[in-house]
N, CA, C and O atoms as a GROMACS GRO file, in nm:
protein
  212
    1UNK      N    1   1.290  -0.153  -1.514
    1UNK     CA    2   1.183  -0.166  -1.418
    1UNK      C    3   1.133  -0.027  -1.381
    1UNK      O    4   1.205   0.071  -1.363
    2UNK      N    5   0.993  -0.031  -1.372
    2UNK     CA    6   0.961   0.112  -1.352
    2UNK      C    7   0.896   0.090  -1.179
    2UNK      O    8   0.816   0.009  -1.131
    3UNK      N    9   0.992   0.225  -1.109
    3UNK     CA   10   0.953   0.233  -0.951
    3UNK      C   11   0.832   0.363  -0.957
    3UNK      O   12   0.837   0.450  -1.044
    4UNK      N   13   0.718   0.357  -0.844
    4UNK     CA   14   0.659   0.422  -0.784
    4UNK      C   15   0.727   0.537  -0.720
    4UNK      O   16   0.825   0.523  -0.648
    5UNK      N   17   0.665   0.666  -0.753
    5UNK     CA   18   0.731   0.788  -0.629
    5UNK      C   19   0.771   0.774  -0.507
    5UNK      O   20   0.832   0.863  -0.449
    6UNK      N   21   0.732   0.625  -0.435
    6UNK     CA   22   0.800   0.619  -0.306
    6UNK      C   23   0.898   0.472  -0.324
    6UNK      O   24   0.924   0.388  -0.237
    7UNK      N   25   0.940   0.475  -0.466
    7UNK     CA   26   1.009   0.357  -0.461
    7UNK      C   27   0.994   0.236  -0.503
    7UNK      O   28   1.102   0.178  -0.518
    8UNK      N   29   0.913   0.184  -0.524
    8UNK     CA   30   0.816   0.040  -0.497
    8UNK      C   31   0.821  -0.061  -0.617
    8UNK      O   32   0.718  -0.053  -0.685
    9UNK      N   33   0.904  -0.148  -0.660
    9UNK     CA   34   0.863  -0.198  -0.766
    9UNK      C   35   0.709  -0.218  -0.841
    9UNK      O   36   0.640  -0.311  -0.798
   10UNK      N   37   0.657  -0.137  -0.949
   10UNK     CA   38   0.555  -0.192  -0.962
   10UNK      C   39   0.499  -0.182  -1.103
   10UNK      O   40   0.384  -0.145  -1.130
   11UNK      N   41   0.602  -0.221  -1.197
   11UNK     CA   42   0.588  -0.263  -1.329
   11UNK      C   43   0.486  -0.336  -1.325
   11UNK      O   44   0.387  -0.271  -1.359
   12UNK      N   45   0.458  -0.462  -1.295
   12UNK     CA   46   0.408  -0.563  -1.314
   12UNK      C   47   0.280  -0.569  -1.254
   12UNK      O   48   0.265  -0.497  -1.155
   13UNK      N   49   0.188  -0.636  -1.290
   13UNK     CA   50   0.048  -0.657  -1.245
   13UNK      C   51   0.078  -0.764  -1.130
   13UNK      O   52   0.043  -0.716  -1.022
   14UNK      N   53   0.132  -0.890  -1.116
   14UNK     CA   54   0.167  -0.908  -0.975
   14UNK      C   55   0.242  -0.861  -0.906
   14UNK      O   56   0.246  -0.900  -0.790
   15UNK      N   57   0.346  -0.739  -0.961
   15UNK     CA   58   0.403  -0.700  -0.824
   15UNK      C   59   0.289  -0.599  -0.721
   15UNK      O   60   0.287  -0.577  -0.600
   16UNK      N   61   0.190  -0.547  -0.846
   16UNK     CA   62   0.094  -0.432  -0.772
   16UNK      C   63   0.016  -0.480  -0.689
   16UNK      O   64   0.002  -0.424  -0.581
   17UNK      N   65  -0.073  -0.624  -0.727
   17UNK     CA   66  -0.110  -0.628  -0.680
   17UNK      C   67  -0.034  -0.730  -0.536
   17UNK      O   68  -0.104  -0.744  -0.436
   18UNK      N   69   0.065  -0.775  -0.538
   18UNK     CA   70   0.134  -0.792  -0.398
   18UNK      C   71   0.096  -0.665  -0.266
   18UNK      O   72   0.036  -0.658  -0.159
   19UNK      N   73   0.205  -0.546  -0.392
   19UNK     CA   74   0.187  -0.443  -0.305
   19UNK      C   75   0.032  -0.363  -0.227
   19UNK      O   76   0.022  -0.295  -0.125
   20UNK      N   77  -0.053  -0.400  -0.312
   20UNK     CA   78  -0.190  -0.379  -0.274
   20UNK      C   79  -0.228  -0.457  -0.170
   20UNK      O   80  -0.304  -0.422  -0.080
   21UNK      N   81  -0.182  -0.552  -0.179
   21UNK     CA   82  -0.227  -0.672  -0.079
   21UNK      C   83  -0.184  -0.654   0.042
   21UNK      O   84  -0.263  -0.657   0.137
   22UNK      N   85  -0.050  -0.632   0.059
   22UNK     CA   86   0.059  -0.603   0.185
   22UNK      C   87  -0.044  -0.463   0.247
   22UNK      O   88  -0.084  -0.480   0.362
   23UNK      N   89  -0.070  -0.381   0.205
   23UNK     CA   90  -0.131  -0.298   0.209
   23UNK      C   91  -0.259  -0.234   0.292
   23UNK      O   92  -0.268  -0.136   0.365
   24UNK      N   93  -0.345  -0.322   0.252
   24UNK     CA   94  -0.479  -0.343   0.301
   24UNK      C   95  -0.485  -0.464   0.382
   24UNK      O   96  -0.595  -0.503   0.424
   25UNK      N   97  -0.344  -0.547   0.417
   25UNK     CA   98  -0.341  -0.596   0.540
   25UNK      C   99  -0.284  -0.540   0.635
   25UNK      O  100  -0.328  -0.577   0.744
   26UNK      N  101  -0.165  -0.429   0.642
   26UNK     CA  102  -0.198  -0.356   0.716
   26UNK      C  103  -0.293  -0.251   0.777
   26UNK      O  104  -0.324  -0.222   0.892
   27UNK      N  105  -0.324  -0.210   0.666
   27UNK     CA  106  -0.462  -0.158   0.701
   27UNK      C  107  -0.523  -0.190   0.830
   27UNK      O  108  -0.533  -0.126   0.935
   28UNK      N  109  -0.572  -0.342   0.782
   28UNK     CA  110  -0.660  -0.437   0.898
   28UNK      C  111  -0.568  -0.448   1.062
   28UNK      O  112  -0.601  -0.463   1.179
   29UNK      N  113  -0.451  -0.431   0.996
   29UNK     CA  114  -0.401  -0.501   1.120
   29UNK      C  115  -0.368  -0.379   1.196
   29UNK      O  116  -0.340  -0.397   1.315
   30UNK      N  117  -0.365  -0.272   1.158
   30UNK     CA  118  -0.351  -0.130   1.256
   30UNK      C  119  -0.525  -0.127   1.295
   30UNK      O  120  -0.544  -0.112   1.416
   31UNK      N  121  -0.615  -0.136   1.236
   31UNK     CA  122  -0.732  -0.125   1.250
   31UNK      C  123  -0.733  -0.194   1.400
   31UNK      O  124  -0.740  -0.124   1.500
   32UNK      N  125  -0.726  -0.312   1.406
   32UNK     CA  126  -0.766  -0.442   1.494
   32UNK      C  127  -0.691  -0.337   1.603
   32UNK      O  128  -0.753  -0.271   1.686
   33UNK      N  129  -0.547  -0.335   1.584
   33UNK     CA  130  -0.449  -0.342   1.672
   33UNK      C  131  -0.454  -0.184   1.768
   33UNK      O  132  -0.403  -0.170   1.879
   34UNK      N  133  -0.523  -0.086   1.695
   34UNK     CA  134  -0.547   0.032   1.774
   34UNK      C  135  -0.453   0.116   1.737
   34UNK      O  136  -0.429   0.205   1.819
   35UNK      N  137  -0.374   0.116   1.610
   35UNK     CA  138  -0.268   0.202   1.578
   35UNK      C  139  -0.316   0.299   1.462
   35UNK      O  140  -0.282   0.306   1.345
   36UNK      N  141  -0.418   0.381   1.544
   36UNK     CA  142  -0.446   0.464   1.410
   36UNK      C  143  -0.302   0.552   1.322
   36UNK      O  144  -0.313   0.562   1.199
   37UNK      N  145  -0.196   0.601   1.377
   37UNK     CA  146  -0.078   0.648   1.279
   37UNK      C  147  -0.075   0.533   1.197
   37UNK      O  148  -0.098   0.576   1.084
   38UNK      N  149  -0.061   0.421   1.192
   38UNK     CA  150   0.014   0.306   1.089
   38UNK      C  151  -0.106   0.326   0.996
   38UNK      O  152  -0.085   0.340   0.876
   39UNK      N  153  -0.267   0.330   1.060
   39UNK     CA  154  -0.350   0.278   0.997
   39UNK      C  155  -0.344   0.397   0.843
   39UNK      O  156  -0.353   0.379   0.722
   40UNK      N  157  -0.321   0.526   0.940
   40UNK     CA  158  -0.342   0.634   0.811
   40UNK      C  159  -0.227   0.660   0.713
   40UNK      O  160  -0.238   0.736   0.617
   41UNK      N  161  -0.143   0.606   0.736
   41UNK     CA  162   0.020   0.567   0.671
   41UNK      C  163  -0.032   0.514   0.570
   41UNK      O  164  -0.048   0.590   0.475
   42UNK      N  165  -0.079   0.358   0.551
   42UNK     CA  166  -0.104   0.285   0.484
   42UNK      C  167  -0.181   0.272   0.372
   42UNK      O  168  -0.160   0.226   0.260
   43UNK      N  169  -0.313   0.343   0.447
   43UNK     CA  170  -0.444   0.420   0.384
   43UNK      C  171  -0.374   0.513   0.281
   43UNK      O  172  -0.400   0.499   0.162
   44UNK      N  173  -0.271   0.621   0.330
   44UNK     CA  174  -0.230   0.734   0.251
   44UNK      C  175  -0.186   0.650   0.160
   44UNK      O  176  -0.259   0.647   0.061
   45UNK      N  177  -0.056   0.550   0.157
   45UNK     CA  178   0.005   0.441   0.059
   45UNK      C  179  -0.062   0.404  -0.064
   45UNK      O  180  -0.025   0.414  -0.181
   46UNK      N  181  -0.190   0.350  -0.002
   46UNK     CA  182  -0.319   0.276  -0.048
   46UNK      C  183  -0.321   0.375  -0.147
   46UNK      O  184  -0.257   0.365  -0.251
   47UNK      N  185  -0.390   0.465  -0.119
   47UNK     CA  186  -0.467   0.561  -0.176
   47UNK      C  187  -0.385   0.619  -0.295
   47UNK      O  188  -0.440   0.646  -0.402
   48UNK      N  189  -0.219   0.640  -0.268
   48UNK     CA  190  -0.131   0.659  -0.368
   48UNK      C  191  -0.110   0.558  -0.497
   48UNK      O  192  -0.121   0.580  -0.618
   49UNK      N  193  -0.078   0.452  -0.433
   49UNK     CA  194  -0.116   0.339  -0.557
   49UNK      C  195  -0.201   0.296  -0.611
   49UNK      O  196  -0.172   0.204  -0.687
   50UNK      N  197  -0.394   0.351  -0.602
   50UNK     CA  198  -0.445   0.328  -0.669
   50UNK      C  199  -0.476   0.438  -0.740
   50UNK      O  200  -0.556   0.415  -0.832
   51UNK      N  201  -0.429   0.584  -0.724
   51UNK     CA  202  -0.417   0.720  -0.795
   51UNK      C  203  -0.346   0.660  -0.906
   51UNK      O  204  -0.395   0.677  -1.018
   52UNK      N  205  -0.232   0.588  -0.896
   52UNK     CA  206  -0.121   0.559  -1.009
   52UNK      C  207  -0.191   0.505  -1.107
   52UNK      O  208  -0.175   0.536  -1.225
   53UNK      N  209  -0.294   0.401  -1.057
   53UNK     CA  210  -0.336   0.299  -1.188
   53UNK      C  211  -0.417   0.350  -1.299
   53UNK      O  212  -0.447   0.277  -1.393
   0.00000   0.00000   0.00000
């Protein structure tokens, strides 16, 4: 199985896009919720796993 630099299972085209998914719902949900640290966490995440592809 091949892991991501922070770990992440993501051999697979559904595990990525799980992880994409989990992702950009946090996104939303720091958005809504007023937590800009989580929001830019996630974003950074985001932004790492679609550098990978």
């Amino acid at each position: 199985m091949t892991f991501s630099s922070r770990g992440f299972p993501a051999s697979s085209a559904e595990n990525k896009a799980a992880v994409l998914a989990a992702l950009n719902a946090a996104i939303a949900i720091a958005s809504e919720s007023g937590a800009p640290p989580l929001q830019h966490k996630a974003a950074a995440m985001l932004t790492e796993m679609l550098a990978m592809s």
